[in-house]
VEXLOGU-573525 format. One line per field, with one value per residue (C-alpha): residue number from 0; residue in three letters; x, y, z. Coordinates in steps of 0.001 Angstrom, whole numbers, padded with zeros to 6 digits, m for minus. Last residue first. Layout:
BEGIN
num <- (NUM / ...)
residu <- (ALA / ...)
px <- (X / ...)
py <- (Y / ...)
pz <- (Z / ...)
//
This chain:
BEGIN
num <- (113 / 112 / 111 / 110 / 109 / 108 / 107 / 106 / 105 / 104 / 103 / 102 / 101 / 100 / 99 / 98 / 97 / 96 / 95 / 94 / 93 / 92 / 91 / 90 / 89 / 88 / 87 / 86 / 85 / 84 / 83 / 82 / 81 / 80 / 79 / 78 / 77 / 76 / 75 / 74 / 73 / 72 / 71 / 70 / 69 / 68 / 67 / 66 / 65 / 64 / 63 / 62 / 61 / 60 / 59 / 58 / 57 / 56 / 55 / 54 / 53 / 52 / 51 / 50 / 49 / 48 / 47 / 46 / 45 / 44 / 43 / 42 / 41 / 40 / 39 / 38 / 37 / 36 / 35 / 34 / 33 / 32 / 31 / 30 / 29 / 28 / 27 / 26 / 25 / 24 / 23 / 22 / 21 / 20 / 19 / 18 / 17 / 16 / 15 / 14 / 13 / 12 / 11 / 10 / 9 / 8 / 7 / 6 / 5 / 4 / 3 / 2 / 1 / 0)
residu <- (UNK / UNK / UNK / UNK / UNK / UNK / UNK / UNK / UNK / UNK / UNK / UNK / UNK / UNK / UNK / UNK / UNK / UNK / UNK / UNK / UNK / UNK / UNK / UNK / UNK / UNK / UNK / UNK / UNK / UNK / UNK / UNK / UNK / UNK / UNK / UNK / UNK / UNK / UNK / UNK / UNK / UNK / UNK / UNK / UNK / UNK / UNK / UNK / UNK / UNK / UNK / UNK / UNK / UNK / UNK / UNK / UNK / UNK / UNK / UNK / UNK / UNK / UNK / UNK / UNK / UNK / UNK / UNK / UNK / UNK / UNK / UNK / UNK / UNK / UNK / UNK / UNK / UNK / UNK / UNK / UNK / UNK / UNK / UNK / UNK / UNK / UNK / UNK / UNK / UNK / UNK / UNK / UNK / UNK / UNK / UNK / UNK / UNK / UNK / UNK / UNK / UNK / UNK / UNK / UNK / UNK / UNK / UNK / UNK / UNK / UNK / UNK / UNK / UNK)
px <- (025535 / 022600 / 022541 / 022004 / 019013 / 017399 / 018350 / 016732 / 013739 / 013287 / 013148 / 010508 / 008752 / 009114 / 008176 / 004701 / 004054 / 004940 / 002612 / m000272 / 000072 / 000099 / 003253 / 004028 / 006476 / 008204 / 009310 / 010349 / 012605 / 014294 / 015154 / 016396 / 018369 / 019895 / 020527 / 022973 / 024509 / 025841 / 027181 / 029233 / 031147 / 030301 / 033539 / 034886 / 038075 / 041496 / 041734 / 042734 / 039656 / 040042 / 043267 / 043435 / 041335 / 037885 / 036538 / 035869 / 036855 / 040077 / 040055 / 039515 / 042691 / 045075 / 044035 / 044376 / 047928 / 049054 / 048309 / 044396 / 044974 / 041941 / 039758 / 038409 / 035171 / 035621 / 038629 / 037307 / 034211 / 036378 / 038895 / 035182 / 033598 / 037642 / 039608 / 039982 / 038829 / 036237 / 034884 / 035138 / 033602 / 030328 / 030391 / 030147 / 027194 / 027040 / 024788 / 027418 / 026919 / 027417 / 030796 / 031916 / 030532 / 032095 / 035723 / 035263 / 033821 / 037622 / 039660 / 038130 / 038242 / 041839 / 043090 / 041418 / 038125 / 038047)
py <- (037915 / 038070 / 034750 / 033674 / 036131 / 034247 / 030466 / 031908 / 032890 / 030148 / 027807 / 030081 / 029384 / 025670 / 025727 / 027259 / 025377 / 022140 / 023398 / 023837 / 020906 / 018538 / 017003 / 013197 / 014000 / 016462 / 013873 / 012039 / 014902 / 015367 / 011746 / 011647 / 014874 / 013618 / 010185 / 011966 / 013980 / 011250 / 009475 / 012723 / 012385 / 015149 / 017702 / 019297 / 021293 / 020886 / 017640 / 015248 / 012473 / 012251 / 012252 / 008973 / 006743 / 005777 / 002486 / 003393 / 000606 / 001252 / 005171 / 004334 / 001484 / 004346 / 007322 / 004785 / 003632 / 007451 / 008321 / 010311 / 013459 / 014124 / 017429 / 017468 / 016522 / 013495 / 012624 / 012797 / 010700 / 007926 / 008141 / 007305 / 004434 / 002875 / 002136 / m001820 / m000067 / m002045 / m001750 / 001670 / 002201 / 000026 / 001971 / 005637 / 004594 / 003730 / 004355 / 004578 / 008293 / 008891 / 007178 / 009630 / 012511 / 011879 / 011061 / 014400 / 016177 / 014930 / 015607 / 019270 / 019541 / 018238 / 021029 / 023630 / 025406 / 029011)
pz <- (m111217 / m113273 / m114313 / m110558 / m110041 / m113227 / m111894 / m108552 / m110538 / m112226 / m109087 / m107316 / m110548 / m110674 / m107205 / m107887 / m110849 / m109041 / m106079 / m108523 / m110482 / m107092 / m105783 / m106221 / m109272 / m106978 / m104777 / m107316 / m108359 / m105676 / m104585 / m108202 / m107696 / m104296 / m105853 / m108475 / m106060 / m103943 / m107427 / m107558 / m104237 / m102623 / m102355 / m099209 / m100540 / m099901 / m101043 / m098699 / m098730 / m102459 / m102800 / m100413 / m103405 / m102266 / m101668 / m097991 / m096207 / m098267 / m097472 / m094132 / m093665 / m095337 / m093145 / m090131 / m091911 / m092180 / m088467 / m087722 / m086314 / m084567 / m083702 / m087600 / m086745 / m088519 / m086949 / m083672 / m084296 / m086105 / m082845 / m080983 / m083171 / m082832 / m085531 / m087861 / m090621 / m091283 / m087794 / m087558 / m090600 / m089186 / m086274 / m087385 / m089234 / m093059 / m095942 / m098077 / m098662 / m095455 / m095020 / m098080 / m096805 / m093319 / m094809 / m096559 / m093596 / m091701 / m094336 / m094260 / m091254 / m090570 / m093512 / m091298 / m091699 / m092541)
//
């Protein structure tokens, strides 16, 4: 079970991520070092109230969000997966989108089941 710093810490990461951003370029815009980023996002710091505050600004995101219990993808992250998905699939030939699409259906079927 992954701590409560873990999980702050892979929420902070999802979020950077999503942005497009490196370790670095949070640091810098919230005024921390590369390496006390590093640590917090692996959950092995304990980042102080006005670091949490200064990455959540950087970050655009509201604090809840990056101490919530649970590791959550921001939505808009999800949304660019499933058009990244599905353009890729667009380029595939019949055959191999028939072949997916199956696999696909069948996993939605197992799921149902359950």
């Amino acid at each position: 079970m992954k701590t409560r710093l873990e999980i702050l810490g892979q929420n902070i990461r999802i979020r950077r991520t999503a942005k497009g951003w490196s370790q670095e370029e949070l640091s810098g815009l919230a005024n921390v070092t590369p390496s006390h980023l590093g640590h917090i996002e692996r959950g092995d710091g304990n980042p102080t109230f006005n670091t949490l505050l200064s990455l959540c600004e950087a970050l655009q995101v509201d604090i809840e969000d990056v101490v919530k219990g649970t590791v959550e993808e921001p939505a808009e992250t999800k949304g660019l997966k499933l058009e990244k998905l599905q353009t890729k699939f667009a380029t595939l030939s019949a055959d191999r989108q028939r072949e997916i699409y199956s696999i696909l259906k069948t996993l939605i079927s197992w799921e149902d089941e359950r």
